[in-house]
Structure formats: structure tokens, C-alpha cells
DRENVEXFI-454872 format. One record per residue (C-alpha): residue number from 1; chain; z, x, y; residue in one letter. Coordinates in steps of 0.05 Angstrom, whole numbers, plus 5000, padded with zeros to 4 digits. Layout:
# DRENVEXFI-454872
    nr   kette      w      u      v   rest
   NUM       A      Z      X      Y      a
...
This chain:
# DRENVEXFI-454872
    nr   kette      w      u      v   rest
     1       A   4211   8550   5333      x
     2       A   4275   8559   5381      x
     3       A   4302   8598   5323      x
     4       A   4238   8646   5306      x
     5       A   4204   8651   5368      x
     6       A   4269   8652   5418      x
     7       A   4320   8685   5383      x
     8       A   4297   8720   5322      x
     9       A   4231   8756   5340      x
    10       A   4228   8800   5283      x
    11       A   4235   8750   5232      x
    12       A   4184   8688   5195      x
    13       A   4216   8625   5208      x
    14       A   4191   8573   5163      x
    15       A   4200   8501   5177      x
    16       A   4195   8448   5119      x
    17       A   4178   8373   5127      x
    18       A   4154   8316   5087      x
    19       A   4106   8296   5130      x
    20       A   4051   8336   5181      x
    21       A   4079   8322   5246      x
    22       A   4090   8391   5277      x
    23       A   4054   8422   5335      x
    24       A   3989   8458   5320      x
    25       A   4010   8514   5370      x
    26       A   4066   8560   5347      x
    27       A   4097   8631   5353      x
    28       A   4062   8678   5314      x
    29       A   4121   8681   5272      x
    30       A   4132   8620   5254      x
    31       A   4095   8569   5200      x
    32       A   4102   8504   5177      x
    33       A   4100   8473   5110      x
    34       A   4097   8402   5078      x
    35       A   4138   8399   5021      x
    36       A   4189   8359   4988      x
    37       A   4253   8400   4979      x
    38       A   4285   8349   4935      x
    39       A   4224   8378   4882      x
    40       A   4236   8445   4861      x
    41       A   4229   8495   4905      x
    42       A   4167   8545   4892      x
    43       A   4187   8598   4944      x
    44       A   4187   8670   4907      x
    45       A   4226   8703   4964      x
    46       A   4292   8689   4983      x
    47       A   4313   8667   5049      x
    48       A   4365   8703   5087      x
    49       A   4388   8635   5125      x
    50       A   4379   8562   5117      x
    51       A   4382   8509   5172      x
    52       A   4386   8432   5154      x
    53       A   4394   8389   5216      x
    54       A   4398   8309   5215      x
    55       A   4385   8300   5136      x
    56       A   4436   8252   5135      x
    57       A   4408   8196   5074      x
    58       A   4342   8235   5063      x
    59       A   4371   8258   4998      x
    60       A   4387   8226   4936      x
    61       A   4433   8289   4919      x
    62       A   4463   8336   4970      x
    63       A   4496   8369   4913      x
    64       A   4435   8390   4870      x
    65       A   4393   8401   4952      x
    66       A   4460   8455   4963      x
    67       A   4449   8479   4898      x
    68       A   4382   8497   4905      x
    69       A   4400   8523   4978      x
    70       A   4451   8573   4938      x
    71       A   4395   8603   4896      x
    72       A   4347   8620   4942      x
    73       A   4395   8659   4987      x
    74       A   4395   8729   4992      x
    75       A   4479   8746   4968      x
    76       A   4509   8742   5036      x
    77       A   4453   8694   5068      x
    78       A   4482   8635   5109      x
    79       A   4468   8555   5108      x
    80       A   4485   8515   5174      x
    81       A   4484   8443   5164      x
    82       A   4497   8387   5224      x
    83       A   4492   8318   5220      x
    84       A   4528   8258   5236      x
    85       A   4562   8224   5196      x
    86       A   4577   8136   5186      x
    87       A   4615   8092   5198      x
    88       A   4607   8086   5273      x
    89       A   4675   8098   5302      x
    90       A   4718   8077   5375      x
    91       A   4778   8109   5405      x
    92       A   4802   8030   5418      x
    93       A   4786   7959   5389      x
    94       A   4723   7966   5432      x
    95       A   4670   7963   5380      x
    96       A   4693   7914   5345      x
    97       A   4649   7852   5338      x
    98       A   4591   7888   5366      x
    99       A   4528   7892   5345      x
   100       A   4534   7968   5347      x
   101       A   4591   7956   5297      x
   102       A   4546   7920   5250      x
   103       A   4485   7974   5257      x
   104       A   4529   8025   5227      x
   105       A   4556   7977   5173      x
   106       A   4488   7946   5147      x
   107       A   4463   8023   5161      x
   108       A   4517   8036   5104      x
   109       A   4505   7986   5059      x
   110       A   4425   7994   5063      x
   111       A   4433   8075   5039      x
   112       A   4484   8069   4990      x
   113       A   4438   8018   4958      x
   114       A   4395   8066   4945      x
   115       A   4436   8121   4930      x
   116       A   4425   8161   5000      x
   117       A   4500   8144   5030      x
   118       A   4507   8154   5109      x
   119       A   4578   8173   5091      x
   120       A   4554   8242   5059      x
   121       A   4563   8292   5117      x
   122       A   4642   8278   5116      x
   123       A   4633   8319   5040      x
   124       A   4592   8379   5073      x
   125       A   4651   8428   5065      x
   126       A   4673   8405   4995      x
   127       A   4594   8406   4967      x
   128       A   4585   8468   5003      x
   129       A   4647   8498   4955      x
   130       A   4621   8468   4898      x
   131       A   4546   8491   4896      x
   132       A   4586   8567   4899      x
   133       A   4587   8584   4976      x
   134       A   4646   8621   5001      x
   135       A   4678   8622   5071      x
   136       A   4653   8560   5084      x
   137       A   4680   8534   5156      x
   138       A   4678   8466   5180      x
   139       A   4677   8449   5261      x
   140       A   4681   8368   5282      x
   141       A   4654   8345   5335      x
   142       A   4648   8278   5363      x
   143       A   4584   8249   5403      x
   144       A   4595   8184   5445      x
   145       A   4549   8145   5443      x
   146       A   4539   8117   5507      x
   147       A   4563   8166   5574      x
   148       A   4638   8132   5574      x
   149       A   4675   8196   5575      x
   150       A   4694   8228   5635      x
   151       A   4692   8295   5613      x
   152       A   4631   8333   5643      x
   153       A   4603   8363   5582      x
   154       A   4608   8307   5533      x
   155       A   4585   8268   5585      x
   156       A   4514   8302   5582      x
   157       A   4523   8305   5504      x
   158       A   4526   8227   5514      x
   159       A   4469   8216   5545      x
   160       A   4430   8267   5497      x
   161       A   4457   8218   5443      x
   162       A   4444   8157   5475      x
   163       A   4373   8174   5489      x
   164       A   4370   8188   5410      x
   165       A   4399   8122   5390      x
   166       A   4348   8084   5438      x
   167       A   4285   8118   5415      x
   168       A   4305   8120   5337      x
   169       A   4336   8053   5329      x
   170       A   4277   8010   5309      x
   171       A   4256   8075   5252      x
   172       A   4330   8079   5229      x
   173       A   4332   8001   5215      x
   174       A   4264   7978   5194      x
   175       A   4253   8004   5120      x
   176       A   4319   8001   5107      x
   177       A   4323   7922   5125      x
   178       A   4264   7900   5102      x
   179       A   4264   7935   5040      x
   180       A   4331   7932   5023      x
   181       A   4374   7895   5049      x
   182       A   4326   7837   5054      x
   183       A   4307   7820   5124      x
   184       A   4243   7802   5151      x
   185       A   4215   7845   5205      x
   186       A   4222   7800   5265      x
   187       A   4296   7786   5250      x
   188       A   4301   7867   5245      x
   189       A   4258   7878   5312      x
   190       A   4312   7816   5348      x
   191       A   4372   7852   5315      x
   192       A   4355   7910   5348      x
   193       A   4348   7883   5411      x
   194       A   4428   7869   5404      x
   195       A   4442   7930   5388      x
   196       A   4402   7964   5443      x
   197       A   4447   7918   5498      x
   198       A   4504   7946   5467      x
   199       A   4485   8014   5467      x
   200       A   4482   8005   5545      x
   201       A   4546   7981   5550      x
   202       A   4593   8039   5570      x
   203       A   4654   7992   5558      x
   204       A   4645   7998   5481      x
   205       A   4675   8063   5467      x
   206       A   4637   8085   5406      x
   207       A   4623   8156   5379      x
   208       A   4593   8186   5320      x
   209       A   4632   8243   5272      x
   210       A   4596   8309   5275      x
């Protein structure tokens, strides 16, 4: 919507998810679909850009997803990916022990199980090359997660992120934990109370890749 209605009014912006959870009222020029992009894709028209945004372990192949992306570009269309990317990591020795530290770990081992690895944003530029886009240009960035920097501006990035991590934490553990890896659900729901202490703890200096 930011993209159609804000900044692009002469254009359709289509959004795609698997499941109906967008707003019923949107720009004129703007629509929604429910679809499964790891199906083939059934658009006739090319699109002249392509925006995937926090996909990271919906996929069971980012290669054949980029693939598809390539095809259904207009030649000299653009793709914008952004995600963040796993292991958890610290400027220091803070994380260590944490709970925080064993979120992303178990987060890890619970995707590549199933073949939808939390490490696969760190390939973005190489899969990018390799499903046939040119001038591809990586930028890293790095989100704390908890508002332990000084600076000003990742400062409010931190408590964007924070916020994230707080809301999402009992979605981004339950299936995989219980399905899994195993657990039962009150063991997930008391993990996660550990790992929401620690993500109110501005001594551990944690931060995710971007």
C-alpha cells in the first residue's frame, strides 16, 4: 500500500499472501491476492518490480522462488529483498548463555529440519547471480535488538525491532517446537517467557544481520 498508494500513484501494486489477512479498505490502485508463490505463478503480465520483505524460512527454495522472480520481470525490472538473517549475533560475550542465544539456535535447527534454513538471507546476493540478475548490490545492516546502542538512529531502529521480537516471539517458536523439534506447548509458552526477560535486558548486546 505505502508503495502503490504513497509513492507510485500511477501504477497497480499487487500484494500476495498465503493467507487473507489484509485490510478490506485500500487505494484504488492497489489489490490483494491469496496465493502460494512457491506454486507456479499464473500471472500473464510481467511485473516491472518485485518486493519480498521478511520471507526468511517461508520457502523451501529461494533459488527456484528467484527464479521465478527472473521470469516474470519486464528486462530491466528490479527485485528488492530484506530480511534478517540467523544466527543471532553480539558485539561481546554478552549473549552467550542466554536464552536469546538459544532462540536463535533451536530457531536454526527447527528450519533447517525442514529444509526452510534461517541462515538463507546471508546467500541473497549469490542466488540473486545465479537465477540471472545483473548488478545485483548488497547493503548490511545490523538491527539491535534491544535499545543498547547509543547512537540516535539505531537507537529508534532498536526499539522498532524490539517491539517486533516481543509481539512475534510466541508465532516464530510455536510450530516450529512443537512440530519439530519436539516440545510440548507449555514448555514452548515457559521458554518464551525466558527469552522475553532477555530481550529486556539492554546489557545483552545482541543484533540481527540485515
Amino acid at each position: 500500500m505505502d508503495f502503490g498508494a504513497m509513492r507510485h500513484v500511477n501504477t497497480a501494486a499487487a500484494g500476495v499472501d498465503l493467507s487473507p489477512i489484509q485490510p478490506d479498505e485500500v487505494p484504488p490502485n492497489c489489490y490483494f491476492e491469496v496465493d502460494d508463490v512457491e506454486r507456479t505463478w499464473t500471472w500473464t503480465r510481467p511485473f516491472d518490480f518485485i518486493f519480498i520483505r521478511h520471507g526468511n524460512s517461508c520457502f523451501s527454495s529461494w533459488e527456484d522462488l528467484l527464479r521465478k522472480a527472473y521470469d516474470h520481470l519486464e528486462p530491466g525490472g528490479y527485485i528488492e529483498l530484506q530480511d534478517n538473517a540467523f544466527p543471532i549475533a553480539a558485539v561481546d560475550d554478552s549473549l552467550d548463555g542466554t536464552a536469546v542465544a538459544r532462540w536463535s539456535s533451536l530457531l536454526l535447527q527447527g528450519t533447517e529440519a525442514i529444509g526452510r534454513s534461517a541462515r538463507a538471507p546471508a546467500s541473497f546476493a549469490r542466488m540473486l547471480r545465479d537465477a540471472g540478475f545483473e548488478d545485483v548490490v548488497e547493503r548490511r545492516e545490523y538491527w539491535p535488538l534491544t535499545p543498547w546502542v547509543r547512537d540516535r538512529r539505531l537507537h529508534d531502529r532498536a526499539g522498532w525491532v524490539n517491539a517486533a521480537c516481543l509481539d512475534g516471539l510466541e508465532a516464530s517458536c510455536l510450530a516450529i517446537f512443537t512440530r519439530v523439534l519436539g516440545w510440548a506447548r507449555e514448555d514452548v509458552l515457559a521458554f518464551c517467557d525466558e527469552v522475553r526477560r532477555d530481550l529486556k535486558d539492554t546489557r545483552i548486546h545482541a543484533y540481527f544481520d540485515v
